[in-house]
C-alpha positions as CSV (number, residue, x, y, z in Angstrom):
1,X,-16.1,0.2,-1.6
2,X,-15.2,2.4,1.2
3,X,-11.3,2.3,1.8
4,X,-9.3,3.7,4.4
5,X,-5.8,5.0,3.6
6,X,-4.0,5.4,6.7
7,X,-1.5,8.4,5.7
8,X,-1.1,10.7,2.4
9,X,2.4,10.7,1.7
10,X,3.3,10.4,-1.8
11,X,2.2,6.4,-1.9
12,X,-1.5,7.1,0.0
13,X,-2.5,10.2,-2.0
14,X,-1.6,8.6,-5.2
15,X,-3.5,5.1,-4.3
16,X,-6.0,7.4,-3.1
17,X,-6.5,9.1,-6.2
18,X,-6.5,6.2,-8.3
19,X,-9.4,4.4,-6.5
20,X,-11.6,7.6,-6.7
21,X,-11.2,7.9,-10.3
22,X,-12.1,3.8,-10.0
23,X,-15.7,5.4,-8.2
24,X,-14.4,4.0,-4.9
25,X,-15.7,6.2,-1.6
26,X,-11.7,7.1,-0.3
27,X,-11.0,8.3,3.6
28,X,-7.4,9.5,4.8
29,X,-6.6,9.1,7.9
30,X,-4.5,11.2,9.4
31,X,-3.1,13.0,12.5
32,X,-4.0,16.7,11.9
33,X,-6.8,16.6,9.7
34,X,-7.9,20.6,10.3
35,X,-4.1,20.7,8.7
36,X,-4.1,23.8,5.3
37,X,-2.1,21.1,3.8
38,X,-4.1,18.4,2.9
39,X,-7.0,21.2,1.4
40,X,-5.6,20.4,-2.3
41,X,-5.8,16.8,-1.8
42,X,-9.4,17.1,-0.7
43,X,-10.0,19.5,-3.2
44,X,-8.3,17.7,-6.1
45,X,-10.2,13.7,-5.1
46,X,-13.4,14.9,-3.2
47,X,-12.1,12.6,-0.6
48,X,-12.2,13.3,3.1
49,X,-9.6,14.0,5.1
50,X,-10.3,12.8,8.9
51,X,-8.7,11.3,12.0
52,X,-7.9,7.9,12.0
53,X,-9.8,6.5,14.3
54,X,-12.9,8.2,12.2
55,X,-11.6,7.1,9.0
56,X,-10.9,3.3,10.2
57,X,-15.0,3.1,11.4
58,X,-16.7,1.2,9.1
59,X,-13.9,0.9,6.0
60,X,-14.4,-2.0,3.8
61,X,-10.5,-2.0,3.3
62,X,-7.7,-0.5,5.7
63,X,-4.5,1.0,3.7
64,X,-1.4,0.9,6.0
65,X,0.7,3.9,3.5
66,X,2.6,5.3,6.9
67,X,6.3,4.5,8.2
68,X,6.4,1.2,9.1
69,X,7.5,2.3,12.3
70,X,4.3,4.2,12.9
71,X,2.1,0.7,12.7
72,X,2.2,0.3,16.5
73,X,-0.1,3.1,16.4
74,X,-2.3,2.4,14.0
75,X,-3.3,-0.9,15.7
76,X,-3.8,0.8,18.9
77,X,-6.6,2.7,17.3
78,X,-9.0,-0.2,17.4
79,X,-9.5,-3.1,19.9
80,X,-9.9,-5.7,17.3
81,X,-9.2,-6.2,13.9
82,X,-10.6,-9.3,13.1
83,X,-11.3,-9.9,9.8
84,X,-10.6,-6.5,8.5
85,X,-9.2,-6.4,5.2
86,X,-5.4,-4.7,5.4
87,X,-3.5,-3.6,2.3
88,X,-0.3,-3.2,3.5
89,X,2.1,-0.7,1.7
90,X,4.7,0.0,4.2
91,X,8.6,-0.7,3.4
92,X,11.3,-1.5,6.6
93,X,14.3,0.2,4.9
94,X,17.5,0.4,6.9
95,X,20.3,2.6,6.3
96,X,22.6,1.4,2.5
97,X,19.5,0.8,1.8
98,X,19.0,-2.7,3.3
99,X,15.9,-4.6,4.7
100,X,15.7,-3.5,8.5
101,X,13.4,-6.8,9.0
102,X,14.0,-9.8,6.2
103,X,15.4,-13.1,6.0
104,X,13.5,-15.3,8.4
105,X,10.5,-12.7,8.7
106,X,9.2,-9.8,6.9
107,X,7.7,-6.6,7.9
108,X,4.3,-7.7,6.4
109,X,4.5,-10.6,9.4
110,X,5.5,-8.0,11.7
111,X,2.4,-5.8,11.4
112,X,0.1,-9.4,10.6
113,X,1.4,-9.7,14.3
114,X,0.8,-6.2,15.5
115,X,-3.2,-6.4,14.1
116,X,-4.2,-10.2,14.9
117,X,-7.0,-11.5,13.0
118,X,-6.5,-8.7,10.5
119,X,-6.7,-10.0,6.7
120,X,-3.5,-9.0,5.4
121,X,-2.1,-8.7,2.0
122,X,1.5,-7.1,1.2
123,X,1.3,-5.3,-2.1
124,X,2.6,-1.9,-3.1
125,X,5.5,-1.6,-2.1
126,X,8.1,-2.1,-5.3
127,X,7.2,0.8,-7.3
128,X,7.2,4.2,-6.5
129,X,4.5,6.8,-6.6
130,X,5.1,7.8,-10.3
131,X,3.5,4.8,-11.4
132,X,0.1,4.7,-9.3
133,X,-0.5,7.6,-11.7
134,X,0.7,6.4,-14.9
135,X,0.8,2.5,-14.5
136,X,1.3,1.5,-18.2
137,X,4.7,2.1,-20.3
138,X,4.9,1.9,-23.5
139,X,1.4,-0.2,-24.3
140,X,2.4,-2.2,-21.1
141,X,1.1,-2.9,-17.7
142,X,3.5,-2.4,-15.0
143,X,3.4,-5.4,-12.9
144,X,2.1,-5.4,-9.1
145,X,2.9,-8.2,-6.8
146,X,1.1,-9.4,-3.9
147,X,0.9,-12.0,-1.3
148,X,-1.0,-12.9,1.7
149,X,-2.5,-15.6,3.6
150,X,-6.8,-15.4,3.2
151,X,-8.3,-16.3,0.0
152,X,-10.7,-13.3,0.7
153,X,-8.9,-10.5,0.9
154,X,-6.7,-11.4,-2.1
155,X,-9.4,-11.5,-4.4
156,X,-10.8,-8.1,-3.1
157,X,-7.1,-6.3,-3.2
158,X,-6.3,-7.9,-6.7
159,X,-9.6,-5.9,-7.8
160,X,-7.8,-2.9,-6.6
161,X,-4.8,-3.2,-8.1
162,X,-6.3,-3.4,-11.4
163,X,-8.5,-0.2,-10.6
164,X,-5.1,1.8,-10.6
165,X,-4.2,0.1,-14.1
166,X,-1.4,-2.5,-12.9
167,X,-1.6,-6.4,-13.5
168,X,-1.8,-7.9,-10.2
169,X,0.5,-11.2,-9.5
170,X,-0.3,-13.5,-6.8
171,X,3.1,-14.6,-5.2
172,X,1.3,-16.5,-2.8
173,X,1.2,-16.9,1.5
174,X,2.3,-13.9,3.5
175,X,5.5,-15.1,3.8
176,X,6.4,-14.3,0.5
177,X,7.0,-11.1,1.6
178,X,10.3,-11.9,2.8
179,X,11.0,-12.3,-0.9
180,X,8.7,-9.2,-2.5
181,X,10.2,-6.8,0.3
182,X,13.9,-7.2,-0.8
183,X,12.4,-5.8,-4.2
184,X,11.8,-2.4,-2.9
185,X,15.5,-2.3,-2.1
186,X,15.9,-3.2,-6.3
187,X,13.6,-0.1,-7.1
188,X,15.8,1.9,-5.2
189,X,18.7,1.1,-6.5
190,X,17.3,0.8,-9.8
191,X,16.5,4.6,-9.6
192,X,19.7,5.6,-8.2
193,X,21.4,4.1,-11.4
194,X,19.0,5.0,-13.8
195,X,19.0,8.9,-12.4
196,X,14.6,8.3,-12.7
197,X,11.8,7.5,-10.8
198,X,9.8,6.8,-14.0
199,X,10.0,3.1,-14.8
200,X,8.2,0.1,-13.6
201,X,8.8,-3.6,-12.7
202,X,6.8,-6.0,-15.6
203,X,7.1,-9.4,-16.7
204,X,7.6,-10.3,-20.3
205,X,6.4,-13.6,-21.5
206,X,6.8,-15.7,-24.7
């Protein structure tokens, strides 16, 4: 599968690396490609390093892993994106922390908005960057929850998520997100107390 990860801040680059060790063909794209800094990320996955307009031709899967202010952008890179699958990863934290879009929308309906006909599932977004590496604690999966609206594009990202080594949970339509969003704020919070960005969310079952 040919994915597109739009960005390689700490949340791209470690998804990225995850699906290439999965055999998945991985593009970044990225303002300043010719940039020194992204040489060890290229040298360290194999994957290619491009601009995004580049990277977004012909990608099985789109990964929005920018500032979800910097979406507005992204969509202006292509004229339609009708039925394009679209992970996406970004988080609309306001200052506290506190959800700078929430309640009665979500940011994942924001951007669904911002790239009509897109196929887009929220998912990555409550865990941080530590874990794409080393999803499993203790003989456990870490849990990774999703949601979105086409049957389709579900089924292909819940593949991925299993490729890094989480167990994927289906919250259901994209409107969930207004629910799985507030759980980045908990992660936060969670680290701030805890003094550690190496733990995981999970569910434990009887």
């Amino acid at each position: 599968m040919r994915i597109a990860v739009v960005g390689s801040g700490r949340i791209g680059a470690g998804l990225g690396r995850a699906w290439v060790r999965a055999g998945h063909a991985v593009v970044f794209g990225v303002r300043h490609p010719d940039d020194p800094k992204y040489a060890p990320l290229m040298a360290e996955t194999g994957a290619v390093v491009t601009t995004l307009a580049a990277a977004l031709d012909g990608a099985d899967v789109t990964v929005l892993a920018t500032p979800f202010s910097a979406v507005p952008d992204v969509a202006r890179e292509l004229p339609d994106w009708s039925g394009r699958v679209v992970i996406d990863c970004t988080n609309a934290i306001g200052p506290g922390p506190s959800l700078a879009v929430g309640h009665t929308d979500s940011a994942a309906e924001v951007n669904a908005r911002l790239l009509p006909g897109a196929r887009l599932v929220k998912s990555f977004t409550a865990q941080g960057a530590e874990s794409l590496a080393h999803p499993v604690y203790a003989g456990v999966r870490a849990t990774n929850f999703y949601c979105g609206d086409d049957a389709h594009a579900k089924g292909v990202v819940r593949g991925l998520i299993e490729d890094v080594g989480f167990e994927p949970l289906d919250l259901g339509g994209l409107s969930a997100a207004r629910v799985l969003e507030p759980m980045t704020l908990v992660w936060l919070l969670a680290s701030r107390a805890l003094g550690s960005r190496e733990f995981a969310f999970t569910l434990l079952r009887q």
